[in-house]
C-alpha positions as CSV (number, residue, x, y, z in Angstrom):
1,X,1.6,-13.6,10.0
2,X,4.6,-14.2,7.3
3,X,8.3,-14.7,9.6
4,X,9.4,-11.8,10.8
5,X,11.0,-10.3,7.5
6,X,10.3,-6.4,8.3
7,X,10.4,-7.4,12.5
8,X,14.1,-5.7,12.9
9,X,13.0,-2.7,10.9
10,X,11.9,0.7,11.7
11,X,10.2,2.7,9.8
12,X,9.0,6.4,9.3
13,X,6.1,6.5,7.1
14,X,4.9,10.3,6.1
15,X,0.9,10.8,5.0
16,X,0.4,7.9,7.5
17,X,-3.0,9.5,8.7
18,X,-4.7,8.4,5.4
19,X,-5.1,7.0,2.5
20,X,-2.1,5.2,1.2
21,X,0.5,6.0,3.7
22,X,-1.7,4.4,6.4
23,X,-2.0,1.5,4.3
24,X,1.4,1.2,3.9
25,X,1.9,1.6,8.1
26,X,-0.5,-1.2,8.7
27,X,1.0,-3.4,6.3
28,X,4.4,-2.8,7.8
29,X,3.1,-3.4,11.3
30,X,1.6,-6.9,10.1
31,X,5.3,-7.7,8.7
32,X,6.4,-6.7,12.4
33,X,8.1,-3.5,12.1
34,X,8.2,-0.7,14.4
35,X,6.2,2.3,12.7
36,X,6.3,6.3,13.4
37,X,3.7,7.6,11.9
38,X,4.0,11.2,10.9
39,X,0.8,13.6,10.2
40,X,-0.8,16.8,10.6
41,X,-4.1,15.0,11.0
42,X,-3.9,13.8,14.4
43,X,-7.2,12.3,14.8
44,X,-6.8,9.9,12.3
45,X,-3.4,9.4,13.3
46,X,-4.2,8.0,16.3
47,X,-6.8,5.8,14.2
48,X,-3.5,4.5,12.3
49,X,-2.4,4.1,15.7
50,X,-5.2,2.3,17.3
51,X,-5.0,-0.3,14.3
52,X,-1.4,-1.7,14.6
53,X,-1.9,-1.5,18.6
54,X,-1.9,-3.8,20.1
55,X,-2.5,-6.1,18.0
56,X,1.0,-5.2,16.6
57,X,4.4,-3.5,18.1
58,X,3.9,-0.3,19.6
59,X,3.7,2.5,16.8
60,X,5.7,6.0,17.7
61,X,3.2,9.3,16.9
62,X,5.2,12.5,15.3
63,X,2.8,15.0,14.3
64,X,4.1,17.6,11.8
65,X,2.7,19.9,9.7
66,X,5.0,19.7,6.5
67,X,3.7,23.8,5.6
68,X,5.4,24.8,8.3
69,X,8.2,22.6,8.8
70,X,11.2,23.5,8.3
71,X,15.3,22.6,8.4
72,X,15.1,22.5,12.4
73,X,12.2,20.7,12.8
74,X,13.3,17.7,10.8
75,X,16.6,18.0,12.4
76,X,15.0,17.3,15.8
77,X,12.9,14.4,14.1
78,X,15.3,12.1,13.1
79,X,17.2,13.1,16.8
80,X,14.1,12.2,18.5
81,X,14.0,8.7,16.2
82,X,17.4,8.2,16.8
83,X,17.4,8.7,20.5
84,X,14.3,6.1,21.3
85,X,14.9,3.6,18.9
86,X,18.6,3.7,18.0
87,X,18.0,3.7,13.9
88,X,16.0,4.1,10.9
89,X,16.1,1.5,8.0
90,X,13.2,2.8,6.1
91,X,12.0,6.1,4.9
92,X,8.2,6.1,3.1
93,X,6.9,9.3,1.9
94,X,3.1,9.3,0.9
95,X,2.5,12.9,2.5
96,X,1.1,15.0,-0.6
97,X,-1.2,17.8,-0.9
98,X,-3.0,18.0,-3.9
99,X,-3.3,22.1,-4.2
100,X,-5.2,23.6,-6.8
101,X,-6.0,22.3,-10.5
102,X,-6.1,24.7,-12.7
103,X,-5.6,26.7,-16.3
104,X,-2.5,28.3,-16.2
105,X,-3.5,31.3,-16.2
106,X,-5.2,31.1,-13.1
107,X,-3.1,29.3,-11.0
108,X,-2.7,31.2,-7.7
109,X,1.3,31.9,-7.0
110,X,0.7,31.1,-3.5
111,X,-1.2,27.8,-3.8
112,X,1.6,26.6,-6.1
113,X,4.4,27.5,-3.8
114,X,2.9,25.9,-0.8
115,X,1.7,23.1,-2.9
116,X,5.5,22.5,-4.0
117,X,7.2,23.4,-0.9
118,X,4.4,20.1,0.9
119,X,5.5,17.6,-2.2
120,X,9.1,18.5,-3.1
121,X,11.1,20.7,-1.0
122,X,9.9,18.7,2.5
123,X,10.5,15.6,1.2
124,X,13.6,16.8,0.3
125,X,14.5,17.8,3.6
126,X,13.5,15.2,5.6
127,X,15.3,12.8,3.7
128,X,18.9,15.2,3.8
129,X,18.3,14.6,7.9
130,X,17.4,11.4,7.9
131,X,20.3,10.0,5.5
132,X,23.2,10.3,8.4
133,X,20.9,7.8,10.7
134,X,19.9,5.4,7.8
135,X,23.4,5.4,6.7
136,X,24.3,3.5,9.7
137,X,23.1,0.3,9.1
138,X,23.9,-1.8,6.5
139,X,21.3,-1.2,4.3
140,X,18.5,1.4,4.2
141,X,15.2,2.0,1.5
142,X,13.6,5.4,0.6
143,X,10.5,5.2,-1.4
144,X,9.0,8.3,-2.7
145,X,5.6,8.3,-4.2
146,X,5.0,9.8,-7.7
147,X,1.6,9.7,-10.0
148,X,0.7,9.3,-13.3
149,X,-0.9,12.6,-13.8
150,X,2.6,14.4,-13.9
151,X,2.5,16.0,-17.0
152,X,-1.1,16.7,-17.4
153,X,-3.0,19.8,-18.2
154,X,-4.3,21.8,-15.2
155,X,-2.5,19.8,-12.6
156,X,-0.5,22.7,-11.7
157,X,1.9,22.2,-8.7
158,X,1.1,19.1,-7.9
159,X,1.9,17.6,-11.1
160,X,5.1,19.4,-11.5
161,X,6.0,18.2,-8.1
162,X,5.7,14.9,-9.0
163,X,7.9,15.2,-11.9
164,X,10.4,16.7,-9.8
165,X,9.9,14.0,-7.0
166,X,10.7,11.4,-10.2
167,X,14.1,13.3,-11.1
168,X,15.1,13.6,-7.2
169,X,15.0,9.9,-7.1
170,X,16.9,9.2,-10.4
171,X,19.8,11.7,-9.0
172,X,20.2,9.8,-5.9
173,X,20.2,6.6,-7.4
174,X,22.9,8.0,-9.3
175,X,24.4,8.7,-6.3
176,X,24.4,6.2,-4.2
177,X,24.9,3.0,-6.8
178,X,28.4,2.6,-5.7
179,X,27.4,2.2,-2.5
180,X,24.9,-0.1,-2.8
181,X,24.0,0.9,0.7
182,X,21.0,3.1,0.1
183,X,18.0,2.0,-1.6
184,X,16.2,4.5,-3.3
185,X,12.7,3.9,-5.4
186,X,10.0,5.4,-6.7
187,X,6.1,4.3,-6.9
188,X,3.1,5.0,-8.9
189,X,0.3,3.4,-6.4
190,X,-2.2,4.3,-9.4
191,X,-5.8,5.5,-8.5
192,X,-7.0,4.7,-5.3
193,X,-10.2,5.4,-2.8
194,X,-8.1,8.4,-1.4
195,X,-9.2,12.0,-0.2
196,X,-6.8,13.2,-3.1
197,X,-8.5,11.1,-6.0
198,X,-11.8,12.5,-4.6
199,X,-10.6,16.2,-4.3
200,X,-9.0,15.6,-8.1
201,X,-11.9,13.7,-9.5
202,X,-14.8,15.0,-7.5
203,X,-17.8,13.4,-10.4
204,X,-16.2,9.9,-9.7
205,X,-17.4,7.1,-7.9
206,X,-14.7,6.1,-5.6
207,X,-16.3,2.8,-5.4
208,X,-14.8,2.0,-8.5
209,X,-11.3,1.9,-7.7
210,X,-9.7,-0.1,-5.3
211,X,-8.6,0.3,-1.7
212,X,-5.3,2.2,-0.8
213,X,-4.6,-1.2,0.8
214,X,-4.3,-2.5,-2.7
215,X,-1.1,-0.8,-3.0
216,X,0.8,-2.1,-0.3
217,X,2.1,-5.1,-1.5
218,X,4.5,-2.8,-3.9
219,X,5.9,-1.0,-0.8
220,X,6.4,-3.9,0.9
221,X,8.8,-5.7,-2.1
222,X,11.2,-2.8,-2.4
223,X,11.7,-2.8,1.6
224,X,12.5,-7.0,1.6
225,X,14.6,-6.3,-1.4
C-alpha cells in the first residue's frame, strides 16, 4: 500500500453499492481513508463493505434511497457524519439512474422527473448540506460524475441531467476560486462494465469494455491534488 496520502481523509462516496462508485470506495479504502458508503441497494452495500473490511479501516453504512430523499434527510446525513467522525474532506457522487431512453415524443413526464430529481436535484442537495462540514477543514474535493452521452438523441433525462450536473460544477468553481478552499471537479469515467451501460446498451458485450475499477485512478488524482 502507497503512504498514507488519503489515511486522514473521510470520505462519502454516493452509488457505492455498484459499479463505479464501489470502485472508487475500494480504491479509497486501499489509500487508507475512512469510507461511508451510501446506497439504496443494501445487499451489495454490505458487499462494498465486506471488501474494505477488514482488510482496510472500518467503512460507515448510510443507506438512502435518493427518490425519496429529501432536504431533512440529507440534513440528518452530514449530522450523523459529523457527529461520529468529526469531518468530511471528500464528497464523490456516482449515484445515477439511468431512466428511460427514448424519442421525445414518448418520454414519460414521470420517468423524466424522477430520473432528474435522482441525478441533479439530489446531488444538489446533498452537497448544499454537506458544504458547512467540508468547509471546515482546510481543504475539501467534490467530484461529480458526468458522461459523454449528454447531448444525444433519445437519452432523455438522463442526458439532460448530465448536462446540468456539468454546468452545476462550472458555477461552483466560479464560486469558490477565491477561496481556493473547495475543490470542485467533474469526471467522464467513459464506458464501463456497469448495470447502467448494460441497461443503455443492452446488444453489447460488456466484456469489451473495461472494469469500473479502471476508472479509479482519475478519482483518486483530483482527491491528492
Amino acid at each position: 500500500m502507497n503512504e498514507a496520502t488519503l489515511s486522514e481523509q473521510v470520505i462519502l462516496v454516493t452509488g457505492a453499492a455498484n459499479g463505479v462508485g464501489a470502485a472508487v470506495a475500494k480504491a479509497c479504502a486501499i489509500e487508507g481513508a475512512t469510507l461511508i458508503l451510501l446506497d439504496k441497494d443494501l445487499p451489495n452495500l454490505e458487499a462494498t463493505y465486506d471488501a474494505i473490511y477488514p482488510h482496510y479501516t472500518k467503512p460507515a453504512i448510510y443507506p438512502l434511497d435518493l427518490k425519496g430523499a429529501g432536504v431533512n434527510d440529507y440534513v440528518d446525513l452530514v449530522s450523523t457524519i459529523e457527529s461520529h467522525f468529526g469531518r468530511l474532506d471528500v464528497l464523490v457522487h456516482c449515484a445515477a439512474t439511468l431512466g428511460q431512453l427514448a424519442p421525445f415524443e414518448h418520454q414519460d413526464p414521470k420517468a423524466w422527473a424522477e430520473t432528474l430529481h435522482i441525478n441533479l436535484t439530489a446531488p444538489f442537495l446533498l452537497t448544499q448540506a454537506c458544504l458547512p462540514l467540508m468547509k471546515q477543514q482546510a481543504k475539501a474535493t467534490i467530484l461529480f460524475t458526468t458522461d459523454q452521452h449528454k447531448d444525444k438523441a433519445y437519452w432523455s433525462g438522463y442526458g439532460i441531467s448530465k448536462a446540468a450536473i456539468e454546468t452545476l460544477v462550472k458555477q461552483l468553481q466560479d464560486e469558490f476560486e477565491n477561496e481556493r478552499q473547495v475543490r470542485v471537479h467533474c469526471i467522464d469515467p467513459g464506458q464501463v462494465q456497469t448495470q447502467l451501460l448494460s441497461r443503455a446498451f443492452p446488444a453489447l458485450n460488456p466484456n469489451d469494455f473495461p472494469l469500473p475499477e479502471a476508472t479509479t485512478s482519475s478519482y483518486l488524482a483530483l482527491m491528492k491534488t
